[in-house]
C-alpha positions in Angstrom: 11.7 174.5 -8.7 10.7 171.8 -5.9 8.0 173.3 -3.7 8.2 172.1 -0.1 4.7 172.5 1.6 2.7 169.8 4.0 -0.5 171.3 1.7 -2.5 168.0 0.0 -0.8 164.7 -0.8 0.3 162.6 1.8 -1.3 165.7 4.4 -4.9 165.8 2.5 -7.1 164.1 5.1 -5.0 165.4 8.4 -6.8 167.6 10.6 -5.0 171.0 9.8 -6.2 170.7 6.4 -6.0 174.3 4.5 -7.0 176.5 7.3 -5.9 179.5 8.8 -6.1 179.2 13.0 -9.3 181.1 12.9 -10.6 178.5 10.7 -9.1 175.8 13.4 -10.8 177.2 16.2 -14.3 177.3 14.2 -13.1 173.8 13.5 -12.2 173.0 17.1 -15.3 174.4 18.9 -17.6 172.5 16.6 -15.8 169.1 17.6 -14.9 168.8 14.0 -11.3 168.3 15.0 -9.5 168.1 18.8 -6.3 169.8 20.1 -4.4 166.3 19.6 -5.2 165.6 16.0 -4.5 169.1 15.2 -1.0 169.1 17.3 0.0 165.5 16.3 -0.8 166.9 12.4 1.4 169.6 12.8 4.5 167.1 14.3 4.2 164.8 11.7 4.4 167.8 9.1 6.9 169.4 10.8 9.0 166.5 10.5 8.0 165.9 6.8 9.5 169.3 5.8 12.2 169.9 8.1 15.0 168.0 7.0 14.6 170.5 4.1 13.9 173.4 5.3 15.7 173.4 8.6 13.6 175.9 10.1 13.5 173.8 13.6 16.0 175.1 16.2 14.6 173.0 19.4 11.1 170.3 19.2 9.1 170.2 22.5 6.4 167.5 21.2 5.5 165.9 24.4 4.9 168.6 25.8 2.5 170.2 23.0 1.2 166.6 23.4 0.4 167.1 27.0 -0.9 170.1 26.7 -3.5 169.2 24.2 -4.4 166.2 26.1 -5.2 168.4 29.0 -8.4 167.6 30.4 -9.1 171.7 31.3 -8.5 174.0 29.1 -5.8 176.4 29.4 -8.4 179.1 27.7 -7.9 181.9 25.0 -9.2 182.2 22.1 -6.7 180.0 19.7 -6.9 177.1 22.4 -5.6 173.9 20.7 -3.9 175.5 17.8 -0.3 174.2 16.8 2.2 177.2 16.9 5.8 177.8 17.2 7.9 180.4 19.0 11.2 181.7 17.7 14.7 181.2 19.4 14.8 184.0 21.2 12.4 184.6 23.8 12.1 183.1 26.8 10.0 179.8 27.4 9.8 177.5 30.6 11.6 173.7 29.9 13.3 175.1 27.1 16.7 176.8 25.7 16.8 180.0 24.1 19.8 179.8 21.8 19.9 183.0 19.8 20.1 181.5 15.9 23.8 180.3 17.6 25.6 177.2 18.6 28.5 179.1 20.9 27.2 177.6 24.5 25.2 174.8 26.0 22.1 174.8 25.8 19.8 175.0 29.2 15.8 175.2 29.7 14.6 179.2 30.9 13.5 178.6 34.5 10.1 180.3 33.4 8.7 182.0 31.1 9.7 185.7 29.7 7.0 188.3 29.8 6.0 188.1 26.2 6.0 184.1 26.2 3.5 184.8 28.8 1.1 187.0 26.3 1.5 184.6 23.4 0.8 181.4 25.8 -2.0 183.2 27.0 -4.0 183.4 23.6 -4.3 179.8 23.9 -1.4 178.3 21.3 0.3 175.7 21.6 4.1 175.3 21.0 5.8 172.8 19.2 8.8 173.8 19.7 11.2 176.9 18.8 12.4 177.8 15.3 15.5 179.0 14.0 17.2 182.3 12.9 19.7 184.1 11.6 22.7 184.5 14.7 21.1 187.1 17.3 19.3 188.5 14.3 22.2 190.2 13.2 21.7 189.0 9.6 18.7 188.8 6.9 19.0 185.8 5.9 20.0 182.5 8.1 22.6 181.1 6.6 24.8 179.4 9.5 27.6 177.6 8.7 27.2 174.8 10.6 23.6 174.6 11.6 22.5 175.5 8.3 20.4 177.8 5.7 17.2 178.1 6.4 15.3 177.5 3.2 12.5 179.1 1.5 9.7 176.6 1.1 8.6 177.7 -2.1 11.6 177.4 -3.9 14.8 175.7 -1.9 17.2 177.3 -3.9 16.4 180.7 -2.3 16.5 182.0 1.8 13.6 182.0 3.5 14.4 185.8 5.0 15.5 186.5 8.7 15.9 186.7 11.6 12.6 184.6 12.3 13.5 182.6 9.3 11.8 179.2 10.4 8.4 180.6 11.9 8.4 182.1 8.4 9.3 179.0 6.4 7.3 176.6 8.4 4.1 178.9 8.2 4.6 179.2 4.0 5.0 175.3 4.2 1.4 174.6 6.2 3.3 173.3 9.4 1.6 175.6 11.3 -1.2 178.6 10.4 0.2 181.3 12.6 3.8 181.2 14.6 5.4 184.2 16.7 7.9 186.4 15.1 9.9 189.8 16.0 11.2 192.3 14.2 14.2 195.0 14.8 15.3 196.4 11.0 13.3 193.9 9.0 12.9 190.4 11.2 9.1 189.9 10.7 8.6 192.0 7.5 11.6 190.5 5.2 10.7 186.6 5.7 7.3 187.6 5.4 8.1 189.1 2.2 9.9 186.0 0.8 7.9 183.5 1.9 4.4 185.3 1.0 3.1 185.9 4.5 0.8 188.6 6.1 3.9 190.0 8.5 3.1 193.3 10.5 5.4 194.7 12.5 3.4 196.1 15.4 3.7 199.8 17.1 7.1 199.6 19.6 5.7 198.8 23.0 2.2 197.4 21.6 3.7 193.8 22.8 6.0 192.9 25.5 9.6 192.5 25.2 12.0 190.2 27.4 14.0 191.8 30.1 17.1 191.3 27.9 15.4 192.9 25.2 13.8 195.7 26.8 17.6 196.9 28.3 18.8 197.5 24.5 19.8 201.0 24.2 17.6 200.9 21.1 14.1 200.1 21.3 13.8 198.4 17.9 12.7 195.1 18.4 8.7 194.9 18.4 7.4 191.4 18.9 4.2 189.8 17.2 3.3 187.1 14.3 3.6 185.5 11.0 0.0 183.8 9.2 -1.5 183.0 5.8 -4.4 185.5 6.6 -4.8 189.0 7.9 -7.9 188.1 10.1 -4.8 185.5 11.5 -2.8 188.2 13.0 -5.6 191.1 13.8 -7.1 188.3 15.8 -3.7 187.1 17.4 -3.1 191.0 18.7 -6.7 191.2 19.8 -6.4 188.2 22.4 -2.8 189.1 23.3 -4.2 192.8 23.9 -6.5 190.8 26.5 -3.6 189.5 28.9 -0.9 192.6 28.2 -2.3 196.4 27.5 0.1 199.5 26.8 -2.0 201.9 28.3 0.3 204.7 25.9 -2.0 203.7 22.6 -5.0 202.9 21.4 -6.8 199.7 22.1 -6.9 198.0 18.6 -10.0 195.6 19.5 -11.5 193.0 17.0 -10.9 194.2 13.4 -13.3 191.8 11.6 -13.3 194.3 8.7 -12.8 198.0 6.8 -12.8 200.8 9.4 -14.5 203.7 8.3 -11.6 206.3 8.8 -10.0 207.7 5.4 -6.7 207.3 6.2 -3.6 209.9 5.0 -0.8 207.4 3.0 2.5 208.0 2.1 4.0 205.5 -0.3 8.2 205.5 -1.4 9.6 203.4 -4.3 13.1 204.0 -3.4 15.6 202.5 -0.9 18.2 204.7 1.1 20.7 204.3 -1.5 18.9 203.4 -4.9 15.8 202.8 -6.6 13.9 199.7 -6.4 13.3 197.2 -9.3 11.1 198.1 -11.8 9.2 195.0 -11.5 8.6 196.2 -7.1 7.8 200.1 -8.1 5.2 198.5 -10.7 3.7 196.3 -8.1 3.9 199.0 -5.1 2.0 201.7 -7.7 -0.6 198.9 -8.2 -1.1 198.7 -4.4 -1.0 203.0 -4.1 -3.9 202.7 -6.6 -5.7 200.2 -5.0 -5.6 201.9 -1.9 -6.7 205.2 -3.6 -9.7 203.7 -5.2 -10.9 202.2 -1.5 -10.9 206.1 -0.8 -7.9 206.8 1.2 -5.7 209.6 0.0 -2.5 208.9 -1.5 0.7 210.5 -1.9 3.7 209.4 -3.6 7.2 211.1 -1.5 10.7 211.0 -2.2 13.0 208.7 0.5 12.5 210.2 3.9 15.5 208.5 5.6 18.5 210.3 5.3 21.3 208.8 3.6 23.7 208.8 7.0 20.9 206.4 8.4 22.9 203.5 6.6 26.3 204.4 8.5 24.2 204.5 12.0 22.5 201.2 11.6 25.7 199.7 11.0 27.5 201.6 14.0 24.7 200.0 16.4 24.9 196.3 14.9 28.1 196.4 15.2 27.9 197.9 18.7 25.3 195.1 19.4 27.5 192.2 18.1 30.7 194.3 20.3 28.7 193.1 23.7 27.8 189.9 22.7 31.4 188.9 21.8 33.0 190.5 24.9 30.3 189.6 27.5 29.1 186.4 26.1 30.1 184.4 29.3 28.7 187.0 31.1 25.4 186.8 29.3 25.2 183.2 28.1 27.5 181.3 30.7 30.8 179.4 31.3 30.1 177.3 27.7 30.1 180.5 26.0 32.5 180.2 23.1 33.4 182.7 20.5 35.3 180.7 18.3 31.5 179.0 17.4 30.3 182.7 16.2 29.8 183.0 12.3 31.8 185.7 10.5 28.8 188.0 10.3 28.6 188.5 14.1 32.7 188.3 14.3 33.5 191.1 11.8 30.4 193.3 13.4 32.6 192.9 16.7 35.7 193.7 14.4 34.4 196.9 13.0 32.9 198.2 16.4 36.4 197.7 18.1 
């Protein structure tokens, strides 16, 4: 096994260092460390691992160069930490390319409403990272642009669909980069590459335009870190610029709440049991949660077996428009001969 990771050697002195982004911005607003060295760090790991790992879909350095060498702050909390933001959200200057190669690229005209939220907290991108093909897939494995690899072991996928925030987060790129999740998209890379990756309540962020018209609200956006306090503090300061009035404010979670809370825990998937080795370690987690006082309750699979079929019948209802109204959707350039097999035969089946 050949671990890829920007952690010690050659990256041992370098202003990122080991540290989460709350430990950056300690760093930072002691003058330990400035926005430069911390972003000029973070390109010259990116480009250490990425040959490897392939987790880069589009590099914006000068402009995360400019925007650390701002001489007024742009403000929020994480301002001056490196970041990243997956292909497919809208961002000012740059493409959004969907994990796909199947039209020309052109830069958004402006930002989309959750680019606005995730700017607003202050971090800086480097750039967008790749992903499985509209995030049809759970793993990105693209025939021509490429696997995306798992950094602890190259042999293996890094997850999808956000498949490069994931990898390059494992690897010490970055200590925090944005991530959304429809049937698995934050929690399955987050799983293989050994990440804190929550899934936030639908609606507790803001979705794109194109997004937000799916018949399905699935898709929930947020992050991917190396530390809980990472991501409770990233959906603190985004809940400071965008505020679903519908729940509960979640505030600055710094540590245990108080409240006993009421688990349910399943060791089996729709169709089969798990692995013994997963049931051992999710019994150990039941227990640990038990013992911290919270009551616990072990339940048989709760999603009914026909759940399977209807996933299926809306991805491949989802892949159905993108195939037929590409042009309409992506432009002129829009080519489906470029689509991978995966989103072709989900078009297949829906027809």
């Amino acid at each position: 096994m050949n671990r890829i990771h920007a952690f010690g050697g050659e990256f041992s002195g370098d202003a990122l260092g080991d540290h989460d982004a709350v430990g950056l911005v300690e760093k930072l607003r002691a003058g330990a460390v400035s926005p430069r060295e911390l972003v000029e760090a973070a390109i010259a790991r990116t480009e250490a691992v990425n040959p490897e790992l392939n987790g880069l879909a589009f590099e914006a350095y000068d402009r995360a160069r400019a925007r650390a060498d701002a001489r007024r702050p742009f403000g929020g909390y994480f301002d001056g930490v490196p970041s990243f933001i997956k292909d497919n959200v809208a961002v000012e200057g740059m493409p959004t390319m969907q994990g796909t190669d199947a039209w020309e690229p052109r830069p958004m005209p402006s930002d989309g409403e959750f680019a606005r939220v995730f700017l607003s907290t202050g971090l800086i991108p480097l750039g967008k990272t790749q992903m499985s093909e509209f995030g049809f897939s759970g793993s990105a494995e693209h025939p021509r642009i490429g696997p995306v690899r798992n950094p602890w072991n190259p042999e293996y996928t890094a997850g999808a669909s956000s498949s490069g925030s994931a990898a390059f987060v494992a690897a010490g790129v970055v200590p925090i980069a944005h991530a959304n999740d429809g049937g698995g998209s934050i929690r399955i890379p987050a799983a293989c590459n050994g990440l804190v990756g929550l899934k936030p309540t639908r609606g507790r962020l803001p979705l794109d335009n194109e997004t937000a018209r799916m018949p399905l609200h699935l898709v929930a956006n947020g992050v991917v870190s190396r530390s809980v306090r990472d991501t409770a503090a990233f959906l603190r300061e985004a809940e400071r610029a965008y505020r679903n009035p519908k729940l509960p404010a979640i505030g600055d979670v710094t540590q245990p709440g108080t409240q006993r809370l009421r688990i349910a825990f399943c060791t089996k998937s729709i169709l089969r049991e798990v692995s013994p080795e997963m049931r051992e370690l999710t019994l150990k987690a039941a227990a640990l949660l038990e013992e911290l006082g919270h009551k616990v309750t072990e339940i048989d699979n709760p999603v009914p077996a026909r759940f399977k079929d209807d996933f299926l019948i809306y991805w491949s209802f989802l892949a159905f428009a993108v195939v037929r109204g590409g042009r309409r959707m992506y432009g002129p350039s829009f080519d489906r001969t470029k689509l991978d097999n995966m989103t072709l035969g989900l078009d297949r089946m829906a027809a």
